[in-house]
C-alpha positions in Angstrom: -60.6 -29.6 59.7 -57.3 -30.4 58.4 -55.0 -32.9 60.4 -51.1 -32.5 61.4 -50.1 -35.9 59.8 -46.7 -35.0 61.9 -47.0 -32.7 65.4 -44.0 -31.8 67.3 -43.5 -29.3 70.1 -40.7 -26.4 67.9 -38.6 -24.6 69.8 -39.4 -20.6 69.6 -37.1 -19.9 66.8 -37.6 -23.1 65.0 -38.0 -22.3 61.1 -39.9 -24.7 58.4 -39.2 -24.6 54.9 -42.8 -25.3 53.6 -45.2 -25.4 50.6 -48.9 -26.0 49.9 -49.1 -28.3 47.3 -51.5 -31.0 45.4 -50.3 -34.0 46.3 -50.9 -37.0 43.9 -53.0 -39.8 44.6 -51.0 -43.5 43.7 -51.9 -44.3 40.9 -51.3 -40.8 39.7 -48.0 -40.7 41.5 -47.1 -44.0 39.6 -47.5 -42.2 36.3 -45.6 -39.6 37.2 -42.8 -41.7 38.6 -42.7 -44.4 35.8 -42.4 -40.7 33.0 -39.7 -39.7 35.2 -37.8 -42.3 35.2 -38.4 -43.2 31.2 -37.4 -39.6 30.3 -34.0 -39.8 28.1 -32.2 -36.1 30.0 -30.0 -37.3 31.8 -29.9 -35.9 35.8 -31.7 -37.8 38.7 -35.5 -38.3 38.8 -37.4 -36.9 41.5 -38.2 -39.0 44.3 -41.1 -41.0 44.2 -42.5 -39.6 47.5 -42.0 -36.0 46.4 -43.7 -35.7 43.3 -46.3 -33.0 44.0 -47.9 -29.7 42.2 -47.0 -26.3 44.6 -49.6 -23.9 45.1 -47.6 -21.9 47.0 -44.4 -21.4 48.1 -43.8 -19.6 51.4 -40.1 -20.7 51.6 -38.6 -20.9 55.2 -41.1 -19.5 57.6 -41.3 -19.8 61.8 -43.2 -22.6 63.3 -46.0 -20.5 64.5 -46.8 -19.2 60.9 -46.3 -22.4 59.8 -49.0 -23.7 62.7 -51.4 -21.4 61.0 -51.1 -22.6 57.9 -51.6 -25.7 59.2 -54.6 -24.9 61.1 -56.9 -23.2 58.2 -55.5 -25.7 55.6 -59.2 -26.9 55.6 -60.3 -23.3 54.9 -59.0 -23.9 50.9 -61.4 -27.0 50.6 -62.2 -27.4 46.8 -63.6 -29.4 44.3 -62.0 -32.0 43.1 -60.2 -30.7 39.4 -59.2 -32.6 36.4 -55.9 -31.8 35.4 -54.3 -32.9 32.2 -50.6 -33.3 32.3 -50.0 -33.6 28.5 -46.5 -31.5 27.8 -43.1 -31.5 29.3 -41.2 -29.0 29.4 -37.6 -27.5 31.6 -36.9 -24.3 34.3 -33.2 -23.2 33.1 -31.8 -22.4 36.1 -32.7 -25.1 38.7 -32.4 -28.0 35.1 -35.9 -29.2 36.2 -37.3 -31.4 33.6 -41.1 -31.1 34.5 -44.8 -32.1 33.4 -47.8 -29.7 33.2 -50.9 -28.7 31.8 -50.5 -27.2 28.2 -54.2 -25.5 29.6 -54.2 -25.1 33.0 -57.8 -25.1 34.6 -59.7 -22.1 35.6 -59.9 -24.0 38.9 -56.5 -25.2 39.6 -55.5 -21.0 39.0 -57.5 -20.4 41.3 -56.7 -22.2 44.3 -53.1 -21.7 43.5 -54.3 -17.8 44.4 -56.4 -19.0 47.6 -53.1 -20.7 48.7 -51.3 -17.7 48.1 -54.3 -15.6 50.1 -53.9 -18.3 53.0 -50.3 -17.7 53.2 -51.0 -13.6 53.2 -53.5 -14.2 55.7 -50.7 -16.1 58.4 -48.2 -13.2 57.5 -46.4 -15.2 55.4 -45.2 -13.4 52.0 -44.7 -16.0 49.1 -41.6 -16.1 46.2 -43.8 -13.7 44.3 -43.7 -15.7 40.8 -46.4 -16.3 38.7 -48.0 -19.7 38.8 -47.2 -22.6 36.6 -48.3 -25.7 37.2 -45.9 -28.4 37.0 -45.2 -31.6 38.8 -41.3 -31.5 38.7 -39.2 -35.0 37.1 -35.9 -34.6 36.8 -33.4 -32.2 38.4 -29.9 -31.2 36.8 -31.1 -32.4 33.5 -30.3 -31.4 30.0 -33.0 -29.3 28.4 -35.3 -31.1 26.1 -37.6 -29.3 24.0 -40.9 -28.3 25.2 -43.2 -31.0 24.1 -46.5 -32.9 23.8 -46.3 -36.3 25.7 -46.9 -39.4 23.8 -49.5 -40.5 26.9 -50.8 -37.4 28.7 -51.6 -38.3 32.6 -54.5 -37.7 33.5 -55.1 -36.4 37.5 -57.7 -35.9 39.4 -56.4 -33.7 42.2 -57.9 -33.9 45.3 -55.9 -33.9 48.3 -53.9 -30.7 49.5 -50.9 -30.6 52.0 -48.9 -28.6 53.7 -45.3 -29.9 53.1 -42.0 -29.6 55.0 -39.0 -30.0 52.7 -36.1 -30.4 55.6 -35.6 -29.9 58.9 -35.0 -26.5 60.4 -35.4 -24.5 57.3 -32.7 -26.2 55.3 -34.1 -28.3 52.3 -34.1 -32.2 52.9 -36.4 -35.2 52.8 -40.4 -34.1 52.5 -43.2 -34.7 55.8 -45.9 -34.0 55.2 -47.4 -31.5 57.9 -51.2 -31.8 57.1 -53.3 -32.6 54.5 -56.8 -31.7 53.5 -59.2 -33.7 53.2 -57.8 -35.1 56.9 -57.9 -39.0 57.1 
């Protein structure tokens, strides 16, 4: 059973700006911190404490849909997968510099479509875009060419969360809202 890491008591027209994401062990999150920071684009690096992969992105959703997700969090239990971060690349229009799988695993595809079927399943639609993995570095950086990284980072994902970026819908600092496997 999955675990609110924060529980509150929302109002009834409280909204959550919320994703389901893998979210990096230390070490891992170390790695991904220290290429951040040693990548020569210019902008800001992502914060430590925010470096994740999304799943799924339902956006800004009421409390009570994101209490559901919450609640069946567990319900997307999985294997641990071994994901090889080994190329960086950018998104254009948010000037994300980010690091991602030049393969993405059969697996990782397809709980990124579990997610999406738990967010479907608490009446939450999603942004719609295809998945690609990523673990996001820099933001309002200058594009650097799509590339092989000198030391890939190898993860092995295991934890899941349900993340809050903000408070009342608008984006801000992350909490995280549960997490599965609970601890």
């Amino acid at each position: 059973m999955s675990r609110n890491v924060e529980a509150g008591k929302p109002g009834a027209n409280a909204k959550k700006r919320v994703f389901l994401a893998l979210w990096p062990d230390e070490p891992t999150r170390g790695a991904l911190h220290h290429l951040a920071r040693g990548l020569d684009v210019g902008g800001r690096p992502v914060p430590r404490a925010h470096l994740h992969l999304t799943l799924a992105f339902p956006g800004t959703i009421d409390a009570a849909r994101a209490e559901c997700l919450a609640a069946r969090l567990d319900s997307l239990h999985f294997d641990p997968i071994a994901i090889l971060l080994d190329r960086a690349g950018r998104f254009d229009g948010p000037r994300v510099t980010w690091a991602g799988p030049s393969r993405s695993p059969r697996e990782l595809d397809q709980l990124a479509e579990r997610a999406r079927g738990l967010c479907l399943a608490c009446g939450v639609e999603t942004d719609g875009r295809p998945f690609e993995p990523h673990v996001s570095l820099r933001r309002h950086a200058r594009p650097p060419a799509c590339r092989e990284l000198a030391e890939p980072i190898h993860w092995f994902a295991d934890t899941l969360a349900l993340v809050e970026s903000g408070n009342n819908g608008h984006a801000g600092p992350y909490r995280l809202l549960a997490r599965w496997p609970s601890v």
